[in-house]
N, C-alpha and C positions, 0 to 999 in steps of 0.2 A: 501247249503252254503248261499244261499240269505236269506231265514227265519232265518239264525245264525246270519247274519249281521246286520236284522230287528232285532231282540230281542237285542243283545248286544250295536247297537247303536243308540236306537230309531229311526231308519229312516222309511217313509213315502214310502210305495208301492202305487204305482197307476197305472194297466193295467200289472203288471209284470216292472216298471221300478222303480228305487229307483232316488226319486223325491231328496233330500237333500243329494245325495253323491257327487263326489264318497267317501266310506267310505276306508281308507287307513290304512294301519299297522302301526304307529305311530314310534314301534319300527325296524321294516324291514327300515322305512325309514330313520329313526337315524342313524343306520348300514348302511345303503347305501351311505349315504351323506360321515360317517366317512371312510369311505371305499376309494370313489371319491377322497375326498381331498387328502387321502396318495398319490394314484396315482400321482396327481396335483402338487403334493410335488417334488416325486420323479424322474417325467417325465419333468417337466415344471420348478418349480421352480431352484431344485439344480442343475439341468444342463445347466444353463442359458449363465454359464459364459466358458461353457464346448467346448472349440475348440475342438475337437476329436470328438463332435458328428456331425451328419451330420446338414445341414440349411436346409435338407428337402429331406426326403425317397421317393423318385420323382418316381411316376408312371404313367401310360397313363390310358388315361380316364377310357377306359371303364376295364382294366386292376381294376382299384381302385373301380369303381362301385360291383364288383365282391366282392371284400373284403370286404368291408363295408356293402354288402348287406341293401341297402338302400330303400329295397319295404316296401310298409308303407300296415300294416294290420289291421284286427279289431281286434287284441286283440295283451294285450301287452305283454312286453318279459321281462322272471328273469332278478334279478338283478344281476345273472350275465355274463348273453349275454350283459347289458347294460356299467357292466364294464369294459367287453372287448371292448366292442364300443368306449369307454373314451379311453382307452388306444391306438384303431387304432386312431381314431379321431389324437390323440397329434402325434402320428407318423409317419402319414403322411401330416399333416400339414406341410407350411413354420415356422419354429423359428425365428419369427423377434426379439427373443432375442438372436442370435447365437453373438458371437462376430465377425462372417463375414458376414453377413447380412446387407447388403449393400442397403438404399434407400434413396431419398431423402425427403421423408418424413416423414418416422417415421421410428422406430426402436429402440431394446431395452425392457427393463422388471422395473416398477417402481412397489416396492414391498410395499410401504403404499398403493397405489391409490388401486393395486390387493384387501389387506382387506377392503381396503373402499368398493368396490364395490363386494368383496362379502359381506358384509354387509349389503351394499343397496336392493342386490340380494336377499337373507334371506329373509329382512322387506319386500321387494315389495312395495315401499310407490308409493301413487301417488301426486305430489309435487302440488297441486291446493289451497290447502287452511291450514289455519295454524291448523285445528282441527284435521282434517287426516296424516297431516307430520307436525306439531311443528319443529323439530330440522333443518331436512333439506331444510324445507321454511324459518329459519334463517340462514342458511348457505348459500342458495341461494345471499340471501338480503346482505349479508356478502360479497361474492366472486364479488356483480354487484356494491358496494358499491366501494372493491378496483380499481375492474377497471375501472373505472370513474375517481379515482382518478389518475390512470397511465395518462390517458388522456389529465387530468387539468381542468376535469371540477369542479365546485364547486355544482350543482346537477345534475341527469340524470336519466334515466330508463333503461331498457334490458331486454332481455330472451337469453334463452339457446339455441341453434338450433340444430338441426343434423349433421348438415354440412355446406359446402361452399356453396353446389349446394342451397338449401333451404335457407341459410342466405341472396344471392344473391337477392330470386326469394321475399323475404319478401321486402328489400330493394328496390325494384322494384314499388312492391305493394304501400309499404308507398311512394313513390314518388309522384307515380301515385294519389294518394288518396291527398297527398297533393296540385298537380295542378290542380286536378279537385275532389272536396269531394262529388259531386251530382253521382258521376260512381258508390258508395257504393248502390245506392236504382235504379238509370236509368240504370245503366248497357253500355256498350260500346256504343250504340247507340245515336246516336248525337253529335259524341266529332268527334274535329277532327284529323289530321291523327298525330298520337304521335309516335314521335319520340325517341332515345336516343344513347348515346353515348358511346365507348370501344375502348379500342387501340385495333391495328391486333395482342396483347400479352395477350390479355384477357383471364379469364377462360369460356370454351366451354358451361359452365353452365350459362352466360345472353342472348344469343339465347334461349336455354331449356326453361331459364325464359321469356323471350319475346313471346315463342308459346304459353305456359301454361296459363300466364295471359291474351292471347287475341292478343298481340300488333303485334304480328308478325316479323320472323324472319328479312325478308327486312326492316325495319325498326329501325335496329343496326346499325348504321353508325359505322364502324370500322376507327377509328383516325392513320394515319402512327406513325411507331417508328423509332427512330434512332437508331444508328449501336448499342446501348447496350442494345437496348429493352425496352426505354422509350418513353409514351405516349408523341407527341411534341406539345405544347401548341398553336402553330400559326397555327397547322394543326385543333386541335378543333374548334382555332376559326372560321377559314373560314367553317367549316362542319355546324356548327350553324347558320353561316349565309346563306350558303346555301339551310338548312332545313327552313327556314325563308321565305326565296326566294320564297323554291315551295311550302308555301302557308302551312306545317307542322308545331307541336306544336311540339318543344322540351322543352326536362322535366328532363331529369336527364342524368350525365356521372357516368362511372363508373371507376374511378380511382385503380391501383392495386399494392400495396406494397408487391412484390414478388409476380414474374407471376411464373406461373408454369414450363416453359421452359429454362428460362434464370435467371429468380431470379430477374428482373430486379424493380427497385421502381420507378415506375412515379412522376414529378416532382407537389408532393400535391400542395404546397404555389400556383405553378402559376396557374396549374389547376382552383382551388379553383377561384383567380382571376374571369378566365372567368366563370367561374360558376355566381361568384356573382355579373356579370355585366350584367350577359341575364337574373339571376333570375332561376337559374336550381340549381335542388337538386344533391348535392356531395355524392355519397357513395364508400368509401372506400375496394375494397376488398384484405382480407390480407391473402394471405395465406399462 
């Protein structure tokens, strides 16, 4: 089989390994894909809006380990062991597009973004430079372009992130880099002890980010909220000045428009205020 794969697709043996594969069935995989999507179709899509079926064929762990037979081997499996895999896959999933599916954060089936993203999927781009993705480094450009404008700014920059948690821990970063730009080449050593600021309604992810970059957990001054779960503005400011006090460098708060527990918006404008009267970076987190 290997000498039939050398000849038929010029590939490169060295020691018994083929150096420029792996070489694949061009057509098995056409079939497979068309194959997948029916499933995708008919499991996922049309059933989306389907109350009669279940929000999730609920099994215990290791009950579903069984099923799915999840041991991972050296060598792979027809395509249609793999179809069946698709098909447990979707069945024992949650349908966070069921119509009872019930979360506070997401849920639901948005059926353009589905083909954008298989699309995306398909091409594989990597969005770094305009010769490798053309279109979707304009569309990038496009999308940071509107949202700025939501804002009110009249120019601005961005990136895309992962998530909350990661959005958080960059904002952190850029703070940080902005009260001290010498920390990019010296490193933590010799600054002193930095400080920053959260209501007790913040998300769990600016501790994360306080360990990750160095600054340390103890050094979150969590702000009280009032009875509706907003950051109160006269509690920041005494926290500021008490980090002042003992002799700390505070640098940034972090403000939350919809906390995760309550939904609650802290009050930006006056936050903002004390921000801009000690000189501390404001970031917003929305979630």
């Amino acid at each position: 089989c290997k000498q039939e794969m050398l000849q038929k697709k010029n590939a490169v043996l060295v020691d018994g390994v083929i150096l420029n594969g792996p070489i694949m069935d061009s057509k098995a995989g056409e079939k497979f894909v068309e194959e997948a999507c029916k499933i995708i179709m008919e499991e996922v899509v049309q059933k989306a809006d389907d109350v009669t079926e279940k929000v999730c064929e609920w099994q215990a762990p290791e009950t579903l380990k069984q099923i799915l037979d999840l041991e991972m081997r050296d060598t792979g499996e027809c395509h249609q062991k793999i179809l069946q895999l698709c098909r447990d896959v979707i069945k024992y999933s949650v349908k966070t597009n069921h119509p009872r599916f019930f979360n506070q954060l997401y849920a639901g089936i948005d059926y353009y973004s589905l083909v954008a993203r298989f699309i995306t999927e398909a091409l594989n781009p990597s969005v770094y430079t305009y010769e490798v993705s053309p279109v979707f480094l304009l569309v990038e450009e496009a999308v940071i372009k509107k949202m700025i404008e939501f804002i009110g700014w009249e120019e601005g920059d961005g990136i895309f992130n992962p998530g909350g948690s990661v959005s958080n821990m960059y904002a952190m970063n850029l703070a940080r880099y902005k009260f001290c730009p010498e920390i990019k080449e010296k490193g933590l050593s010799g600054l002193p002890r930095l400080v920053l600021f959260a209501s007790e309604e913040c998300h769990y992810s600016m501790k994360k980010a306080a360990s990750f970059l160095g600054i340390g957990t103890e050094n979150v001054y969590f702000i009280k909220t009032d009875e509706r779960g907003k950051m109160i503005p006269e509690e920041l400011e005494k926290q500021v000045q008490r980090a002042r006090k003992e002799g700390s460098a505070p640098f940034l708060v972090c403000a939350t428009a919809g906390t995760t527990v309550l939904g609650a918006f802290d009050p930006l404008d006056k936050i903002a205020d004390v921000c801009e009267k000690h000189g501390l970076w404001l970031h917003v987190d929305v979630s």
